[in-house]
N, C-alpha and C positions, 0 to 999 in steps of 0.2 A: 311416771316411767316405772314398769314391772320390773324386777330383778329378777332371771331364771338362770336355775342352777342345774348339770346335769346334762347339756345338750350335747352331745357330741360336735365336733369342729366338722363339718363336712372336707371333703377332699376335693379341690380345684380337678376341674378337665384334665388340666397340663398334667397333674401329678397321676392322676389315673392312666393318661392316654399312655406318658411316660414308660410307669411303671405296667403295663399291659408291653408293650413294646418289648421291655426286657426282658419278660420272660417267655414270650412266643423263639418259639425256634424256626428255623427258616423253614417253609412249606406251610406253618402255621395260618390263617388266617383270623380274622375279626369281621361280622354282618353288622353297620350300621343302616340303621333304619332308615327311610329315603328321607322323612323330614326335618333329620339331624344332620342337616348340611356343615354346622360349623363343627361339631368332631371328624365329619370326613378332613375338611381343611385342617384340622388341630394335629390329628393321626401323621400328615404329607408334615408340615412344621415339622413337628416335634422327631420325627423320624430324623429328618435332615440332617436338628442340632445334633442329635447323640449317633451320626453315621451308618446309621441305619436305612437298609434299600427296603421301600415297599413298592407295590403294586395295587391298584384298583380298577374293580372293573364293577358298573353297574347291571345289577342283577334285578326279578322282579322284586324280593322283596325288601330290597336297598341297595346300596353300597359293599360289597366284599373287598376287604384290604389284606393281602398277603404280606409275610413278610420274606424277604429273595434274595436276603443279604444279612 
């Protein structure tokens, strides 16, 4: 077993999707890509827990998520 030093800790979906969330202001949006099915789902979730209204509507080049609330 190697031992690596150095790597950064990546950042979980949740904690990105999250903190994207909090800083959009309402009218804001975010383009998920079409084959990034499970951040579009992540985006609806995570919105929910923290009372946050979005919107989506597919577009050609993915998914567009506003945020309305």
């Amino acid at each position: 077993m190697k031992i690596e030093k150095g790597i950064p800790i990546q950042v979980f979906k949740r904690s990105l999707v999250s903190n994207t969330l909090k800083e959009m202001e309402v009218g804001d949006s975010v383009l998920i890509p079409k084959e990034d099915i499970f951040t579009r789902q992540r985006f609806h979730k995570v919105a929910a827990r923290i009372n946050i209204k979005v919107f989506s509507r597919t577009v050609k080049e993915g998914v567009r998520i506003w945020r309305v609330k």
